[in-house]
C-alpha positions as CSV (number, residue, x, y, z in Angstrom):
1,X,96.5,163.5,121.4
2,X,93.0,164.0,119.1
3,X,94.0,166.7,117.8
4,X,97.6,164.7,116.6
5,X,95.4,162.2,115.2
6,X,93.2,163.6,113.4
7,X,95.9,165.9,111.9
8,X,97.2,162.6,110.6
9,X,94.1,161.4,108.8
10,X,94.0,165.4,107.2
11,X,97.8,164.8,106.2
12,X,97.0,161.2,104.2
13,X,93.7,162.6,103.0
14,X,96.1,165.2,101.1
15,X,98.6,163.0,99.9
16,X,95.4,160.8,98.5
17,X,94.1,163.7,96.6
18,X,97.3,164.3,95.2
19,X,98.3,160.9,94.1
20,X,94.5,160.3,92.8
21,X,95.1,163.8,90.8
22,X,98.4,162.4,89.4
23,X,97.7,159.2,88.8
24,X,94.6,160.0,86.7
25,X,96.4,162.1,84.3
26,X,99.4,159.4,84.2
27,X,97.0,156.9,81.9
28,X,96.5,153.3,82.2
29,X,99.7,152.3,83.6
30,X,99.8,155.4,86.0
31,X,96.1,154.3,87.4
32,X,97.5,150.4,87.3
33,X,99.6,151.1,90.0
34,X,98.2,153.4,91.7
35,X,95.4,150.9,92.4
36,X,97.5,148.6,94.3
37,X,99.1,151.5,96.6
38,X,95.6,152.8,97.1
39,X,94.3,149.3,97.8
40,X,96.9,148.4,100.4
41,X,96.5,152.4,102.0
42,X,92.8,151.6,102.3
43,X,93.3,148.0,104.2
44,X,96.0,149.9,106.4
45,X,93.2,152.6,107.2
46,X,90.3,149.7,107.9
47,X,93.0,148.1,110.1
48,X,93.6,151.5,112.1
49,X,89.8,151.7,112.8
50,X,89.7,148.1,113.7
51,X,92.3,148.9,116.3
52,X,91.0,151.9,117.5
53,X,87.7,150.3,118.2
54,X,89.4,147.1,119.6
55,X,91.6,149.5,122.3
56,X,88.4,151.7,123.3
57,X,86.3,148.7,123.7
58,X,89.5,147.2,126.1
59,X,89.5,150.5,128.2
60,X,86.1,150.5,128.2
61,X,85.5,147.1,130.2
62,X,88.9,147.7,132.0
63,X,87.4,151.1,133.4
64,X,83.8,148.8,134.3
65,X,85.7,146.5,136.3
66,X,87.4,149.3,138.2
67,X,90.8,148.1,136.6
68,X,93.3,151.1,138.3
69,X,95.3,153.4,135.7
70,X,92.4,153.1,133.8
71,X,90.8,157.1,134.3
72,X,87.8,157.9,132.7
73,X,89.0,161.1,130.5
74,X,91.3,158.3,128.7
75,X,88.5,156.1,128.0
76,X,86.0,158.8,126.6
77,X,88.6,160.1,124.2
78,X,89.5,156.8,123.2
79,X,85.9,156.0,122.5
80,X,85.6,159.8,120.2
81,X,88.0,158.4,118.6
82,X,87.1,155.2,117.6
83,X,84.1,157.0,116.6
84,X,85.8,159.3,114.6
85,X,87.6,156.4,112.8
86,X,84.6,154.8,112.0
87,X,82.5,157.7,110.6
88,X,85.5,158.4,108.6
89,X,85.6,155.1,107.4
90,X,81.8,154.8,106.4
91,X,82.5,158.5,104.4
92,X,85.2,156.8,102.2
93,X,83.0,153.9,101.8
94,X,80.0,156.3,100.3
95,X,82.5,158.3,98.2
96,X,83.6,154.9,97.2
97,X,80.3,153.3,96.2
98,X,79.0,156.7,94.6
99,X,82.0,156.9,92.3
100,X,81.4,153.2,91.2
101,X,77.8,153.9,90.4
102,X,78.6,157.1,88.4
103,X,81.5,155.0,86.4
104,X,78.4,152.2,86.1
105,X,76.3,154.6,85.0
106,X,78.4,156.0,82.0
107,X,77.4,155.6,78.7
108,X,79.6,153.6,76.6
């Protein structure tokens, strides 16, 4: 099931590169659009972590109280997961902010 996952995220990451390669050699409009798709994509992604870390913190405290179903192999790979999203998540966010500051930092 982790494995599914995070061939998901590797699938998206690709089709990001490709439409970020595309749409910067479409011009203005191209890049226009492109912002919006990318700007929805992104919220989708923050909402998958959110989620991810909402349902490992629920199987965490169902496990704690002992709730039955609940098995401790399921909780631990929900939790790496979580993780994973997050770390993931802070990676873009550093790509992000580094790519403003080198645009900031052009000279004009």
């Amino acid at each position: 099931m982790s494995q599914v996952a995070i061939n998901q995220v590797l699938s998206q990451m690709r089709v990001l590169e490709a439409a970020a390669k595309s749409g910067g050699e479409a011009g203005i409009d191209g890049v226009t659009g492109g912002g919006s798709e990318f700007g929805k994509m992104l919220t989708a992604s923050i909402d998958k972590a959110n989620e991810s870390q909402n349902l490992a913190g629920d199987l965490k405290e169902a496990f704690t109280r002992g709730d039955e179903g609940v098995e401790l192999p399921q909780v631990m790979v929900a939790l790496q997961e979580a993780s994973i999203s997050f770390q993931a998540m802070t990676q873009v966010r550093n790509k992000l902010l580094s790519a403003y500051q080198d645009i900031m930092n052009m000279p004009v």
